[in-house]
C-alpha positions as CSV (number, residue, x, y, z in Angstrom):
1,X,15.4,-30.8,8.9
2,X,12.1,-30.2,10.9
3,X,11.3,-32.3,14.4
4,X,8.7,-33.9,12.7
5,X,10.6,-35.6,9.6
6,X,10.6,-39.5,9.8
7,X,14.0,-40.7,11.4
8,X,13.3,-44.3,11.4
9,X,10.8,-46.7,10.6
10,X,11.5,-50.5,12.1
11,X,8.8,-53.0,11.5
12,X,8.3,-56.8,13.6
13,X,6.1,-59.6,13.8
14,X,3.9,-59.7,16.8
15,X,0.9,-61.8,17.8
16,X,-3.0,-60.3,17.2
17,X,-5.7,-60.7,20.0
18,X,-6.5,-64.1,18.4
19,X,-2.8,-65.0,18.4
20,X,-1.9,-64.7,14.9
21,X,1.0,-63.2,13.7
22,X,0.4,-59.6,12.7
23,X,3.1,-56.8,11.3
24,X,3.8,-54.0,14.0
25,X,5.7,-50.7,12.5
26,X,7.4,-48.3,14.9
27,X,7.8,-44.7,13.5
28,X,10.2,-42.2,15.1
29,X,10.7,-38.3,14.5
30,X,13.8,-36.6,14.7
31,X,11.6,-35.0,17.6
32,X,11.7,-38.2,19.4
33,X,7.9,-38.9,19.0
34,X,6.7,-42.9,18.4
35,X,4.3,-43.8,16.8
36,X,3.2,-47.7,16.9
37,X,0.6,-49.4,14.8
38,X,-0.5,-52.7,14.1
39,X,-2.7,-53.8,11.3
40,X,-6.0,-55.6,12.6
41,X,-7.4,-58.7,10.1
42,X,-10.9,-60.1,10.1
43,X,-12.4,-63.7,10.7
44,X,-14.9,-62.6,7.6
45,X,-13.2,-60.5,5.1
46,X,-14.7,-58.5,1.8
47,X,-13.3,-60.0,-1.2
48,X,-12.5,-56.5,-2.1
49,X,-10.4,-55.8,1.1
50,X,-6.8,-54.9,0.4
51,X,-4.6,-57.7,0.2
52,X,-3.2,-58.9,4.1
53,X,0.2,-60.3,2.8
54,X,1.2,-63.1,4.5
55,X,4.5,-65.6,4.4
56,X,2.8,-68.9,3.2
57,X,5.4,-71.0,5.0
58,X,3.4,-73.8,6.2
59,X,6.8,-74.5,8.8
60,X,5.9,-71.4,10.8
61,X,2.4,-70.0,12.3
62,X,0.4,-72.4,9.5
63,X,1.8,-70.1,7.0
64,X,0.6,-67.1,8.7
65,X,3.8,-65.3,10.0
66,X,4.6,-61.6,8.5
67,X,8.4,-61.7,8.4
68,X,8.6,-61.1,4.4
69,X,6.2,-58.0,5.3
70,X,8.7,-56.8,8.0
71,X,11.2,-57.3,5.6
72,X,9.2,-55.1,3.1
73,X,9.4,-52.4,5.7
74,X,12.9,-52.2,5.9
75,X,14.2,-52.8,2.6
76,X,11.1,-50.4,0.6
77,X,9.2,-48.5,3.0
78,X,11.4,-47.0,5.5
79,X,13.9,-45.6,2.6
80,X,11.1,-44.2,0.7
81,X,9.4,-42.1,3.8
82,X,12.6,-41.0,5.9
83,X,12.8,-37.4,5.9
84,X,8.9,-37.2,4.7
85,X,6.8,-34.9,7.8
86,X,4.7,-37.0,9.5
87,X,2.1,-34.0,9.6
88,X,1.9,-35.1,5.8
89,X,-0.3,-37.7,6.0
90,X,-1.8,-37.4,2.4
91,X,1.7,-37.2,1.2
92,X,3.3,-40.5,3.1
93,X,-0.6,-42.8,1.8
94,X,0.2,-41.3,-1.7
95,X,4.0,-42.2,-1.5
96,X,3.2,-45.9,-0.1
97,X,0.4,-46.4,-3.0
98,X,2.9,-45.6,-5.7
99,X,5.7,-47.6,-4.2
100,X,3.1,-50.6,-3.9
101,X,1.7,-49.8,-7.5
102,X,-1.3,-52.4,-7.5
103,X,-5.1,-51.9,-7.3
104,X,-5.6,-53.9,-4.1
105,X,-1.8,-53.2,-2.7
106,X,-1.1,-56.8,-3.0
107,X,2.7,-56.2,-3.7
108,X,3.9,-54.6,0.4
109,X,0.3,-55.8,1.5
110,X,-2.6,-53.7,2.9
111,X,-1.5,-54.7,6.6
112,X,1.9,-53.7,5.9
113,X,1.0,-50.4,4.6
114,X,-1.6,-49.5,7.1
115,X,0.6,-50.3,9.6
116,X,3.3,-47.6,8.8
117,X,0.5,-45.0,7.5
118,X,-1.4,-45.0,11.4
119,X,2.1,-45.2,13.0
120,X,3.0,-42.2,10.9
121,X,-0.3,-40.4,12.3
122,X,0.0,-41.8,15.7
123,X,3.4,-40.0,15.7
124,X,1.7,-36.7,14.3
125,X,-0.3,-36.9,17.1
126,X,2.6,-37.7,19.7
127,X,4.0,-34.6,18.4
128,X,1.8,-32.5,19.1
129,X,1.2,-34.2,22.6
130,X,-2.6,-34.9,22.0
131,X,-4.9,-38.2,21.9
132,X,-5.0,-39.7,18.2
133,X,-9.0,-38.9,18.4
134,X,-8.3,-34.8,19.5
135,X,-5.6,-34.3,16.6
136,X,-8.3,-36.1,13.8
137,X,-11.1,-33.9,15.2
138,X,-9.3,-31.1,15.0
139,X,-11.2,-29.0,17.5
140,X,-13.4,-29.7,20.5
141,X,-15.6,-33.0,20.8
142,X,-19.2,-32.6,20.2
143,X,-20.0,-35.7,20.5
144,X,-18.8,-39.3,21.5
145,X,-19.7,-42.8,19.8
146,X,-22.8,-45.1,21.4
147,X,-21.0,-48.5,22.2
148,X,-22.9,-51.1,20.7
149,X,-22.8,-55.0,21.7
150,X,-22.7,-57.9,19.8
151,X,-24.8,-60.0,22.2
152,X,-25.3,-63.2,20.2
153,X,-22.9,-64.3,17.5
154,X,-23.5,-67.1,14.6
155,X,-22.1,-67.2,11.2
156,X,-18.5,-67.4,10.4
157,X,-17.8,-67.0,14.1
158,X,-19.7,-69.9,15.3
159,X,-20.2,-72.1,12.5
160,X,-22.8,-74.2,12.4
161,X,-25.0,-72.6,14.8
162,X,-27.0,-69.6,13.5
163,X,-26.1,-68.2,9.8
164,X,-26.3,-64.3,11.3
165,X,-23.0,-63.5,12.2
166,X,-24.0,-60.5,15.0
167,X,-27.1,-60.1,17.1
168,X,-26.2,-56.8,19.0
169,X,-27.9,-54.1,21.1
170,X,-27.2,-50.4,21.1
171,X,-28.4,-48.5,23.8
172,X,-29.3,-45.4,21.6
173,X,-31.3,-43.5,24.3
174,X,-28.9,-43.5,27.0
175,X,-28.1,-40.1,28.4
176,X,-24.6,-40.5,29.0
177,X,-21.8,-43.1,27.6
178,X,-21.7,-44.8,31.1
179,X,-25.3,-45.3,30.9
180,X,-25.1,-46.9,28.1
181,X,-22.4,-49.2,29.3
182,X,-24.0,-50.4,32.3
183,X,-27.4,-51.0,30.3
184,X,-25.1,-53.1,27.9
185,X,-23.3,-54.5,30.5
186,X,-26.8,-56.1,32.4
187,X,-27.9,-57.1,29.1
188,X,-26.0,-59.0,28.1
189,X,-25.3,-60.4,31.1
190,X,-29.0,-61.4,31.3
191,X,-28.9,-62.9,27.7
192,X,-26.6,-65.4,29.3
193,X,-29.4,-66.2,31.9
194,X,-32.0,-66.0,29.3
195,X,-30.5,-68.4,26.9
196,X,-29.6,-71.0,29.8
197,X,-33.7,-70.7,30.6
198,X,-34.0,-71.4,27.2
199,X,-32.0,-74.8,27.0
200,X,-33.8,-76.0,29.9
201,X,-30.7,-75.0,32.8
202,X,-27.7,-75.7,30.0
203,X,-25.5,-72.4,30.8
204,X,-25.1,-70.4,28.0
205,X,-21.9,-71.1,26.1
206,X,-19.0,-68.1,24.4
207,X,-18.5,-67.8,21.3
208,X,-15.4,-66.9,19.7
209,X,-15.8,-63.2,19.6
210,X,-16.8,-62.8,22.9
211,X,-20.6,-63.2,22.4
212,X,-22.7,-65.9,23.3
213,X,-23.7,-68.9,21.0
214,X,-26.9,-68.7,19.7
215,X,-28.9,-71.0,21.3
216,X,-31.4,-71.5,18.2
217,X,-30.9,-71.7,14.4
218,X,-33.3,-69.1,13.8
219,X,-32.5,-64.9,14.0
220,X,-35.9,-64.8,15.3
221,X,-35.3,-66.7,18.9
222,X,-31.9,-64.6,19.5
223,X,-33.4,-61.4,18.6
224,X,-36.5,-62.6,21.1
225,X,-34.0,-64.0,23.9
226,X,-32.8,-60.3,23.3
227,X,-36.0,-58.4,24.2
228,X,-36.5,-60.7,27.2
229,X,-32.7,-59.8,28.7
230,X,-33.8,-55.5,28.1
231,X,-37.1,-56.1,29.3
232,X,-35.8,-57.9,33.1
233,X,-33.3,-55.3,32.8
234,X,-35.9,-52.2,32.4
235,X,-34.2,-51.4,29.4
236,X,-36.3,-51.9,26.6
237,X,-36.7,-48.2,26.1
238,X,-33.4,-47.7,25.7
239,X,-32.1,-49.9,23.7
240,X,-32.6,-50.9,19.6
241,X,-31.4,-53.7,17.8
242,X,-28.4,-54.1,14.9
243,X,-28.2,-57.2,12.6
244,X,-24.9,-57.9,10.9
245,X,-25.9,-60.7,8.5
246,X,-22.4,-61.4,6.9
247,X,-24.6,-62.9,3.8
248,X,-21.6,-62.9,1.9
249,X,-20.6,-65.8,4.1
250,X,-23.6,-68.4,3.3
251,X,-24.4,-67.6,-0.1
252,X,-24.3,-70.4,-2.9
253,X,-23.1,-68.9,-6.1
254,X,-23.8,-71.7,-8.0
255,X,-27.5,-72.0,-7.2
256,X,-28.1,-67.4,-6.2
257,X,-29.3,-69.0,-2.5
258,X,-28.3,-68.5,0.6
259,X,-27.7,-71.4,2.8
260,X,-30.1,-71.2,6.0
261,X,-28.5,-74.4,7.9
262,X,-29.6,-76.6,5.1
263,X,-32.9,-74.5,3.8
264,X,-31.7,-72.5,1.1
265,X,-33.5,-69.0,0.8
266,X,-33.7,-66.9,-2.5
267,X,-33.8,-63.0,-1.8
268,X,-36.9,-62.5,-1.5
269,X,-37.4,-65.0,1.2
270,X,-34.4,-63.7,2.4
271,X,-35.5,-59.8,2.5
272,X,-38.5,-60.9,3.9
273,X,-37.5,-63.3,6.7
274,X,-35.2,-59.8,7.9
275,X,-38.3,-57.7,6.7
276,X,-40.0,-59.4,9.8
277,X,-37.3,-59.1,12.2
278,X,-37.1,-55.3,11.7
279,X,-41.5,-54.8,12.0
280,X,-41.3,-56.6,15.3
281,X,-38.6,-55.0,16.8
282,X,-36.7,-51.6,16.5
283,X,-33.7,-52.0,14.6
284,X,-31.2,-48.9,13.7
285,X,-29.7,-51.3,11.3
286,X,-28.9,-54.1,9.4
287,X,-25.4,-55.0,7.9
288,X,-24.5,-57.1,4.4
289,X,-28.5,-58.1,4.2
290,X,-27.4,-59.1,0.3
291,X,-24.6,-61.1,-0.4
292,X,-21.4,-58.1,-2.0
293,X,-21.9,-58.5,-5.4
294,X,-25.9,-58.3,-6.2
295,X,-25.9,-54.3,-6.5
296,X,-29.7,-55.1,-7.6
297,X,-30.2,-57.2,-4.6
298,X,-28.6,-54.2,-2.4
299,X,-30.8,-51.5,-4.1
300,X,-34.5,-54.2,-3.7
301,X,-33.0,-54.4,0.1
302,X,-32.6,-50.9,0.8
303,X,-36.6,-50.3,-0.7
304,X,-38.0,-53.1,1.5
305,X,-36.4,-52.8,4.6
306,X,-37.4,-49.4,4.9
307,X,-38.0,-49.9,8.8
308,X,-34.3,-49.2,9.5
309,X,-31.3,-48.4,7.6
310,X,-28.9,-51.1,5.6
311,X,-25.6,-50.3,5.7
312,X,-22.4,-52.1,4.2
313,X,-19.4,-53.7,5.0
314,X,-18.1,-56.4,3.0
315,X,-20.1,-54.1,0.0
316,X,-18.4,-51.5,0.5
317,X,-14.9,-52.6,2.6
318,X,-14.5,-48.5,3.4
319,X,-13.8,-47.6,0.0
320,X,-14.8,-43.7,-0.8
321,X,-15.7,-44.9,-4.8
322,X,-17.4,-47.8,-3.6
323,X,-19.4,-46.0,-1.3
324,X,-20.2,-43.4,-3.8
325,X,-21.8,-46.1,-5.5
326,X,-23.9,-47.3,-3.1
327,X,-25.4,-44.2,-2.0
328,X,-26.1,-42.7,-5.9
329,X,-27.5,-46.4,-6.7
330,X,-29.7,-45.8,-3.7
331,X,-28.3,-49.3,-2.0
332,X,-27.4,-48.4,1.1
333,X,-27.5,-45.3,3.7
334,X,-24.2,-46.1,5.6
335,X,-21.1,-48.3,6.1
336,X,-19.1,-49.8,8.5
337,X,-15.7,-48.1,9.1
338,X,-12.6,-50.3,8.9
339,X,-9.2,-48.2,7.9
340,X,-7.7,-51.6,7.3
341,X,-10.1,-52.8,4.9
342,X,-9.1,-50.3,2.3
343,X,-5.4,-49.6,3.8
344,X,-4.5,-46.3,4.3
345,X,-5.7,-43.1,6.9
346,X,-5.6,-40.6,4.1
347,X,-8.5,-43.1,1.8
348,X,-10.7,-44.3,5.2
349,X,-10.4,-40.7,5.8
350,X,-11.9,-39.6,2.5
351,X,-14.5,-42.2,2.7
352,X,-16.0,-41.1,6.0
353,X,-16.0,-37.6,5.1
354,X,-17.8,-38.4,1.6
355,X,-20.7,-40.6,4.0
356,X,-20.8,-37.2,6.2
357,X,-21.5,-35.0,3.8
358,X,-24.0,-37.5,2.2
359,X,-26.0,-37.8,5.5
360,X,-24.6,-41.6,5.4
361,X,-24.3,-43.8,9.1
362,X,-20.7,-44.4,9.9
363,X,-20.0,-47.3,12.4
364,X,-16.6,-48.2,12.9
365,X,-15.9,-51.5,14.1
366,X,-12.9,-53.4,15.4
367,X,-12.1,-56.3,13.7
368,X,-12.2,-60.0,15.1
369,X,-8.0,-60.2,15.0
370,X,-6.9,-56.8,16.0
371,X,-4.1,-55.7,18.4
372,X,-5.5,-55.5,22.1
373,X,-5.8,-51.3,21.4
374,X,-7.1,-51.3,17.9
375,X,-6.8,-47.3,16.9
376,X,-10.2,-47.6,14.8
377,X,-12.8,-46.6,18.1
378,X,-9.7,-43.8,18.7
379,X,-10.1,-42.6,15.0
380,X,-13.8,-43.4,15.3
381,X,-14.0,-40.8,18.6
382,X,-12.2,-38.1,16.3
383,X,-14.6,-38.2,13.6
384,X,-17.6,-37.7,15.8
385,X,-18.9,-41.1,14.3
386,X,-22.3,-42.2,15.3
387,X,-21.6,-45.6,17.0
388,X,-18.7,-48.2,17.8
389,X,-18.5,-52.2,16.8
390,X,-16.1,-52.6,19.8
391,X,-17.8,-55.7,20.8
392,X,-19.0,-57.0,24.2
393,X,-18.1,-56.3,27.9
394,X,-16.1,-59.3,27.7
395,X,-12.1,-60.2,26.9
396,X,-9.2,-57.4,26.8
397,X,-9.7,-55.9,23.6
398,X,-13.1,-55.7,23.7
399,X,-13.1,-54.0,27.3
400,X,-10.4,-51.4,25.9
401,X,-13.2,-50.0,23.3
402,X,-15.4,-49.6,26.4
403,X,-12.8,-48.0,28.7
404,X,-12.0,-45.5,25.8
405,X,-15.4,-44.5,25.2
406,X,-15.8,-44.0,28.9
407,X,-12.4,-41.8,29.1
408,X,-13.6,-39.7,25.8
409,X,-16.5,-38.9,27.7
410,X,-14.6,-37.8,31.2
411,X,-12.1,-36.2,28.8
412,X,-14.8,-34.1,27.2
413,X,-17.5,-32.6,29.4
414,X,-18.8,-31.1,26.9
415,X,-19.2,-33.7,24.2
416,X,-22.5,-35.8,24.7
417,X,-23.5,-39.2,23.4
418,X,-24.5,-39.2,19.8
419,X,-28.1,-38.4,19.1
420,X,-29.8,-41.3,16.6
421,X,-32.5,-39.2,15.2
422,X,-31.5,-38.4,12.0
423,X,-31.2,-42.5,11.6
424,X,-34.5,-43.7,13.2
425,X,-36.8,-45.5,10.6
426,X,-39.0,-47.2,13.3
C-alpha cells in the first residue's frame, strides 16, 4: 500500500456560483492528502459537451439537484478507483471512461466524472505539497496568463439585448499581470460611465455574468463604447479586443440564418459585419464566429477574418480529435479550454498539448456556473496558457481568477506575462 493510493472517495450535492446544485467529490490518500473538486456547467453549452447528469425531479431544485450522481459516486466510482495511485492520473480518466462506457459519458455524467478525476489530481498535488498549477507545469513558470475582461455581455446571458454573447478587453501589452489588472479594472469601470453617457444619464445596468448590458443592439456601439472607456483611461495602447459570438446560440436551422434581433443575416453578411469589427479595431480574437456544425462556414471564416485569429469553443468543446480537425481543415487557429466540456484531466490535457505543439491559442475560461474557485485558471497557470476567461473585476468568483493570477505572478518572479506576438494579425 503506497501513501498515495485512494482511501476514500465521498461525493455531495452543493450549490454553483449561480446557485444550482452541482456534484462535489472529496478524494483522500492513505497519506491523508484531500483533494476536492466541483464540476463547473455553462449558461451556453456545445451540443457536443459531455453529458452534465442531472436528477430530473421537478420536486427538488426545478429538476436540477445531483443526488443520483452522488449516488453514482458511492455505489460505482469510489469501488472502482480505491487503492488506484492518484499520481496515475491517465490510469484513474481511463478507468472512469470504461466504467461509464458511452461516447459522451452520459451513463455517471461528465460532471460526475470530472469531478472525481481533478479531485484525484488536486490530491496529487496535495501530496506532494505544491499548487495544482506548479505540479501540472512540472518545472518553473515561464510565464503567467493575461486576464482578459468580458466588458459587455449580450447573447444567451442577456437575452434580448445584443446577440454577441462577450465584448471583452485584454490588456495584451501590459508589462506585468498587475498592470494589466488595474488597466482592466479602470476600463471597465469607465465602460459603466461611457454607457450611462450613452443612454442620456441612465446608469449602466449588470448583466448576469458580471458584465454590463449592452446598451445597443449592434456589436459595433459596444465595441466603440469600448475604445472610448481605454482611450479616457490612456489605455488604448495597451489593450486589444476579443469577441465571443456564441453563434451557435442565434442561429435558425431551418432557414441557415442567424437571428440579428429580428434581421436575419446569412454568413456572408455575417463574416462580413465581424470582418468590419476586426479592420476598425485590433482584435486578438474572435470565438464561435460560425454556428458548430458548418465546418465549411468555419474554414470561409478563418480565410476572411484574417485580421485576427478565430478560435473555437462550442466547435470544438476541448476535445483533442475535434481540434485536430479544425486545425488540419484549416478552420480555426485555437480553442477555448474548458476541462469540463470534454470530462476528464488526462483528455483536456491531451488537447492542449496537441494545440501547443500545433502553434494553436489556448484560452481557458471559467464557466458561467462554476464553484467560487474553479481549478481551470489554476490548471490554465500550469500549462503556461496564453490568456484567462476569468471574467470581470466584479462578483467572488470572478475576483478569485484575478487574485490567482496576481499570486502566480508574486509566486513566480521569474515568470512574466505572456507575450502575444506569435498571435498578432493586426
Amino acid at each position: 500500500m503506497r501513501s498515495t493510493d485512494i482511501r476514500k472517495v465521498k461525493a455531495r450535492e452543493i450549490l454553483d456560483c449561480k446557485g444550482k446544485p452541482a456534484i462535489e467529490v472529496d478524494v483522500y490518500t492513505e497519506g491523508g492528502a484531500v483533494g476536492r473538486a466541483a464540476s463547473p456547467s455553462g449558461i451556453s453549452a456545445g451540443s457536443r459537451e459531455a453529458f452534465v447528469f442531472r436528477d430530473c425531479d421537478p420536486g427538488r431544485y426545478d429538476g436540477m439537484g445531483v443526488l443520483r450522481a452522488v449516488e453514482l459516486v458511492k455505489k460505482e466510482i469510489e469501488p472502482a478507483v480505491t487503492g488506484m495511485d492518484v499520481f496515475d492520473q491517465e490510469g484513474i480518466d481511463r478507468k472512469l471512461i470504461q466504467l461509464d462506457g458511452t461516447e459522451n459519458k452520459s451513463r455517471l455524467g461528465g460532471n460526475t466524472i470530472y469531478s472525481v478525476s481533478l479531485a484525484c489530481i488536486k490530491a496529487a498535488a496535495a501530496s506532494l505539497n505544491m499548487p495544482l498549477y506548479q505540479y501540472v507545469a512540472g518545472g518553473p513558470l515561464k510565464t503567467v496568463p493575461i486576464p482578459t475582461f468580458n466588458c459587455i455581455d449580450g447573447g444567451s446571458y442577456q437575452k434580448g439585448t445584443m446577440p454577441f454573447q462577450e465584448c471583452t478587453v485584454i490588456p495584451y501589452r501590459a508589462k506585468s499581470i498587475r498592470e494589466a489588472v488595474e488597466i482592466g479594472w479602470s476600463v471597465f469601470k469607465e465602460t459603466g460611465k461611457v454607457i450611462e453617457e450613452y443612454q442620456n444619464g441612465t446608469p449602466a445596468k449588470a448583466g448576469t455574468v458580471s458584465g454590463w448590458q449592452p446598451p445597443s443592439s449592434d456589436p459595433e456601439v459596444c465595441f466603440d463604447i469600448l475604445h472610448e472607456a481605454a482611450k479616457r483611461c490612456r489605455a488604448d495602447e495597451k489593450i486589444a479586443f476579443a469577441a465571443d459570438c456564441a453563434s451557435s446560440e442565434f442561429y435558425i436551422e431551418e432557414r441557415d440564418t442567424y437571428d440579428f434581433l429580428g434581421r436575419e443575416m446569412d454568413l456572408d453578411e455575417m463574416l462580413g459585419m465581424i470582418k468590419g469589427l476586426t479592420e476598425k479595431y485590433p482584435f486578438l480574437y474572435v470565438e464561435d464566429p460560425v454556428q458548430e456544425n458548418d465546418w465549411a462556414g468555419w474554414i470561409k471564416a478563418a480565410e476572411v477574418l484574417n485580421r485576427t485569429v478565430v478560435i473555437g469553443d462550442d466547435l470544438t468543446v476541448t476535445d483533442r480529435r475535434t481540434i485536430e480537425k479544425a486545425h488540419e481543415l484549416g478552420a480555426c487557429g485555437g480553442f477555448i479550454f474548458k476541462p469540463n466540456q470534454v470530462g476528464t484531466v488526462t483528455e483536456c490535457l491531451e488537447a492542449e498539448k496537441y494545440a501547443r505543439e500545433n502553434n494553436m491559442l489556448v484560452v481557458p475560461s471559467i464557466r458561467a456556473g462554476g464553484s467560487v474557485c474553479d481549478e481551470v485558471i489554476d490548471i490554465g497557470v500550469g500549462i503556461g496558457a496564453a490568456a484567462t476567461k476569468q471574467g470581470p473585476p466584479k462578483n467572488g468568483e470572478r475576483i478569485y481568477g484575478i487574485n490567482f493570477l496576481l499570486r502566480a505572478e508574486d509566486e513566480n518572479p521569474g515568470a512574466k506575462p505572456y507575450d502575444f506576438a506569435a498571435f498578432v494579425r493586426f
